[in-house]
N, C-alpha and C positions, 0 to 999 in steps of 0.2 A: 332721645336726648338724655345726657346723663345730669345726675344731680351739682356736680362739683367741676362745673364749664365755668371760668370768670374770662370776661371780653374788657378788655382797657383799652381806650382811646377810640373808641370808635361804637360802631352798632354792625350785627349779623344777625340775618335772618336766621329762623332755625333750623333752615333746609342747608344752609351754609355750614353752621356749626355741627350738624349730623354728619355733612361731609366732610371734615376734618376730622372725627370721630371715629368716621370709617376709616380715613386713611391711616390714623394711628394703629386701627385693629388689625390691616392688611397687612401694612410694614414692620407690625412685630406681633403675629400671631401666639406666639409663645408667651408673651407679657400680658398680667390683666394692668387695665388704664384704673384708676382709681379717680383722675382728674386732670382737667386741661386747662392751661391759661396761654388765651390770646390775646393777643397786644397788636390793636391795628394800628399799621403809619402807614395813610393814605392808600395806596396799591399795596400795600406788603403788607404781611401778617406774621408775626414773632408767634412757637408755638412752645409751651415748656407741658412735656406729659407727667404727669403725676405716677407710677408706678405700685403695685402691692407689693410689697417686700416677699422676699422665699427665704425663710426659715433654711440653716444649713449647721452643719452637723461641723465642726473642726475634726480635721481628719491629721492623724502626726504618724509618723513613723518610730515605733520605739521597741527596742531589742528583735529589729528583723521584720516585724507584721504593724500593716497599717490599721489604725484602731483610731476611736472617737474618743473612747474613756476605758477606764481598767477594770471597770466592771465583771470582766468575763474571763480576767486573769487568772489564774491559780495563782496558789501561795509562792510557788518557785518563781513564775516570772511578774507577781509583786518586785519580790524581793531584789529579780535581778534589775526592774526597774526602780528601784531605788536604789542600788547600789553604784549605777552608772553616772558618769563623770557628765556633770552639765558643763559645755562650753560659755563662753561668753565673747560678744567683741568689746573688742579694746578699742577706745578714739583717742 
């Protein structure tokens, strides 16, 4: 059973609550669960999973080569990066 399970409106076994548990870990193998909130009304149960965030990189396209940061630029294409024309929208 994990630490960060909250049950509103009702009462579940813990063999119940493992199973819901499960089925979040089946249905999104990829995701870790961090936390689950159930909400029973009568026969039915509301499930909202709690997720661990992934860390990601901004990834932009600037003078031809996709980059995160300029880090690894030379001086020449610094430069040609600051010299290009930033668009903007109009409303």
């Amino acid at each position: 059973m994990m630490a960060n399970v909250r049950v509103t409106g009702g009462d579940l076994t813990p063999a119940e609550i493992d199973a819901y548990i499960a089925r979040a870990r089946k249905k999104y193998p990829d995701k870790i669960i961090t936390g689950i909130d159930i909400h029973v009304d009568g026969d039915y149960v509301d499930l909202t999973y709690h997720w661990k965030t992934v860390p990601f990189e901004r990834i932009r396209r600037i003078t031809g080569y996709l980059v995160g940061t300029l880090e690894r630029f030379n001086n020449g294409k610094r430069a040609e990066e600051a010299d290009r024309v930033k668009h903007s929208c109009i409303q």
